[in-house]
ZAVEX-495639 format. One line per 2 residues: number of its first residue (from 0); their letters; for each residue z, x, y of N, C-alpha, C. Coordinates in Angstrom, 1 decimal, decimal comma. Each point is the difference from the previous one (the first is absolute). Example, Ala and Ser with C-alpha at 12.3 -4.5 7.8 and 13.67 -1.06 7.14 Angstrom:
REM residues 2
0) AS) 7,8/13,2/-5,7/0,0/-0,9/1,2/0,0/0,9/1,2; -0,7/-0,4/1,1/0,0/0,9/1,1/0,8/-0,8/1,1
This chain:
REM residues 82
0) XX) -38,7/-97,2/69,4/0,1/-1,3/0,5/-1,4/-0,4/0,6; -0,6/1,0/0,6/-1,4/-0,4/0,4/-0,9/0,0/-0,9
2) XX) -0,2/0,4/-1,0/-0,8/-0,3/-1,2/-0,2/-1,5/-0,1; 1,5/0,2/-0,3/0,3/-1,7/-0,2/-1,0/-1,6/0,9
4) XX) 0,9/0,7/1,2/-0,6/-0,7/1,1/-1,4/-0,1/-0,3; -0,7/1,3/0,2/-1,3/0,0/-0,2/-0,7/-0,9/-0,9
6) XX) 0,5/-0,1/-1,7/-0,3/-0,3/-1,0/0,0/-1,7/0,5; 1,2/-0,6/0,7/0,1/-1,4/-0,1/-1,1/-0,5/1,1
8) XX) -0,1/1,1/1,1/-1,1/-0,5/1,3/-1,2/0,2/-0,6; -0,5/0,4/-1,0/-1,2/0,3/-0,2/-0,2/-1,2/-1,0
10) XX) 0,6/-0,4/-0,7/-0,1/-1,4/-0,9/0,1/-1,0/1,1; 0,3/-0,3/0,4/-0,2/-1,3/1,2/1,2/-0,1/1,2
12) XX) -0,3/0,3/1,1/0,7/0,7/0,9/0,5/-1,6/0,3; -1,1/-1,3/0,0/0,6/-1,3/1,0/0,5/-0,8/-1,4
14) XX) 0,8/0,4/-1,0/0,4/-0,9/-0,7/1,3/-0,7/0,7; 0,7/-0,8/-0,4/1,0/-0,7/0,6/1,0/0,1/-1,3
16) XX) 1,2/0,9/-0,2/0,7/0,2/-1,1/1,1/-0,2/0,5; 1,4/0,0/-0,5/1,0/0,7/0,3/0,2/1,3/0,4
18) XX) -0,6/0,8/-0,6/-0,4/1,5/0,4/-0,6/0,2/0,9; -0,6/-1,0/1,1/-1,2/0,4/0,5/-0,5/-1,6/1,1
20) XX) 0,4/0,3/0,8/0,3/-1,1/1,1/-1,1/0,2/1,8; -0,2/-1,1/0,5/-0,1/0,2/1,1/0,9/-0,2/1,1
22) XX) 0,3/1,1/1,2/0,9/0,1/0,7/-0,6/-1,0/1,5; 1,2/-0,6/0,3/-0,2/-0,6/1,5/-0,9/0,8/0,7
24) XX) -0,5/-0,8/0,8/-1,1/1,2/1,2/1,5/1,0/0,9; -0,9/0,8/-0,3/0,7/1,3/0,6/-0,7/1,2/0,7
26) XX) 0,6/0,9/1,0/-1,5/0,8/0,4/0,0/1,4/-1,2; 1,1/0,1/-1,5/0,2/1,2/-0,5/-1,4/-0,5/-1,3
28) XX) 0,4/-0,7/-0,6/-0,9/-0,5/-1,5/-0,1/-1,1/-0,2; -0,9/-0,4/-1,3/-0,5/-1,4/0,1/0,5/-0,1/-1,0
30) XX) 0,4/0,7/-1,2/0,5/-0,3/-1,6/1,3/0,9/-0,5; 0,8/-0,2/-1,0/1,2/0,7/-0,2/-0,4/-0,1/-1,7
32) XX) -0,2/1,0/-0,6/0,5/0,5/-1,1/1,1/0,3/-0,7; 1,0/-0,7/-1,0/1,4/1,1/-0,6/-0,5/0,5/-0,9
34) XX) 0,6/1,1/0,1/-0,1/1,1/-1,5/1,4/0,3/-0,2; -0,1/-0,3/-1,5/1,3/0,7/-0,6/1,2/-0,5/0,1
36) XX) 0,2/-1,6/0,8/1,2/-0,6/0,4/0,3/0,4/1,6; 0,1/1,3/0,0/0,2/0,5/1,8/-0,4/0,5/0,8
38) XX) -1,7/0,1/0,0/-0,8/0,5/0,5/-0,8/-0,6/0,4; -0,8/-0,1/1,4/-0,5/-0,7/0,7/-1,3/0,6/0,1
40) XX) -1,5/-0,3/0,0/-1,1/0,4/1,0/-0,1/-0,7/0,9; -0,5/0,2/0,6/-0,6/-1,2/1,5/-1,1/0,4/-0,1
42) XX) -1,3/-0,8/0,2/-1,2/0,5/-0,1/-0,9/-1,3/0,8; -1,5/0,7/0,6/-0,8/-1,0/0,4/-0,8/-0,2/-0,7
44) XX) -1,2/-0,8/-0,4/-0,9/0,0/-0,1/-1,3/-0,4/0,6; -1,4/0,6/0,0/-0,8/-0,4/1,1/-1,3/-0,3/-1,0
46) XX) 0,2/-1,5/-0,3/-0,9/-0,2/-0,7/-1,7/0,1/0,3; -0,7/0,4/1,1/-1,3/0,2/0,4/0,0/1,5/-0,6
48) XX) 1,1/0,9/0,1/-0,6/1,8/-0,6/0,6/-0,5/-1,4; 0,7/-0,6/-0,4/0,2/-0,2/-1,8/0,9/1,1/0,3
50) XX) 1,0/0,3/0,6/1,1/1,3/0,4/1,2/-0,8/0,1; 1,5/0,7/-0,4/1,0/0,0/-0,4/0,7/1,1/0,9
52) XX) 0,7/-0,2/0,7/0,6/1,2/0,9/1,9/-0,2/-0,1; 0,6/0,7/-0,9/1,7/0,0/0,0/0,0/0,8/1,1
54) XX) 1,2/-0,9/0,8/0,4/0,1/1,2/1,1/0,8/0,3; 1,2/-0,2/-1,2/1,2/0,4/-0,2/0,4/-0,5/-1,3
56) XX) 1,0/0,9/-0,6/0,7/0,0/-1,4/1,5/0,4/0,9; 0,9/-0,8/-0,7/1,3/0,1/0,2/0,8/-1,0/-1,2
58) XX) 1,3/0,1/0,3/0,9/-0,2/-1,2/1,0/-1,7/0,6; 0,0/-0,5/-0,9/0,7/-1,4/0,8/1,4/0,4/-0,8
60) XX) 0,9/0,2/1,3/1,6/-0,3/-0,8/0,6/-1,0/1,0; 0,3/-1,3/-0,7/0,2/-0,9/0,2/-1,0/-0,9/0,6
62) XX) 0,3/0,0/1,3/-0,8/-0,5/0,7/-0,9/0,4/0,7; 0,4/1,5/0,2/-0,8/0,8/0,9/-0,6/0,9/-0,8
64) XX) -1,4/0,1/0,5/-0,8/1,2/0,1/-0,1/1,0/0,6; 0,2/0,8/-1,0/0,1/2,0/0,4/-1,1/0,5/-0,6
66) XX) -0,1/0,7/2,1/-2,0/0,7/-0,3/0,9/1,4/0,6; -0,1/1,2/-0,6/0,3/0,8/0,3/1,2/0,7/0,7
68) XX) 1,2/-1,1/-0,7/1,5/0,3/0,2/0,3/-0,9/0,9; -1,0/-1,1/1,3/0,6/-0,7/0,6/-0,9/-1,0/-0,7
70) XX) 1,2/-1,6/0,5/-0,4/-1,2/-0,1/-1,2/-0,9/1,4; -0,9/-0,2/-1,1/-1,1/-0,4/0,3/-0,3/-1,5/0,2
72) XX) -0,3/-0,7/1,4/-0,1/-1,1/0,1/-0,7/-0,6/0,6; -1,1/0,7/0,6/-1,4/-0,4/0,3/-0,9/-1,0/-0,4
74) XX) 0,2/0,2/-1,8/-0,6/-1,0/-1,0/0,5/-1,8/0,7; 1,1/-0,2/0,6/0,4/-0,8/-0,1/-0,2/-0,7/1,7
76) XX) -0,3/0,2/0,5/-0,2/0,1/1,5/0,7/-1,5/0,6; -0,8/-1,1/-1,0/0,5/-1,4/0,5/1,5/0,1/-0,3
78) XX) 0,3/0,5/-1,0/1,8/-0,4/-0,5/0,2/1,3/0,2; 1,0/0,2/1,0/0,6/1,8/-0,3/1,0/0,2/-0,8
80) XX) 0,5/-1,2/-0,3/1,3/0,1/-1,0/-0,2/0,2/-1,5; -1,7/-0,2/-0,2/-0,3/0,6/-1,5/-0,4/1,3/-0,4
């Protein structure tokens, strides 16, 4: 799955897709990647170093994101209910 990720961040990290979105200001990431239908990156980018930094990978079931067996909601800080 990181390949993956890799492969799509390295072809253009600020596209605006369905796959590939900007997240509300948050203090975790600035962008959300899906892979594979259920899989999530979060990642920043800092365009002055030309650098790409994934923040976390987790799995979206349903509504919630799972980073390491618990649900993850930091991404969402303004809305906690997403």
């Amino acid at each position: 799955m990181l390949k993956e990720a890799t492969r799509r961040l390295e072809a253009d990290p600020l596209a605006q897709t369905r796959n590939m979105k900007t997240l509300r200001p948050n203090l975790i990431a600035q962008r959300e990647l899906r892979l594979f239908g259920k899989y999530r990156a979060l990642f920043n980018i800092d365009r002055s170093q030309q650098r790409v930094t994934i923040v976390l990978v987790g799995e979206k079931r349903g509504e919630a994101l799972i980073v390491q067996g618990r649900r993850f909601t930091a991404h969402h800080e303004s809305d906690p209910a997403e």
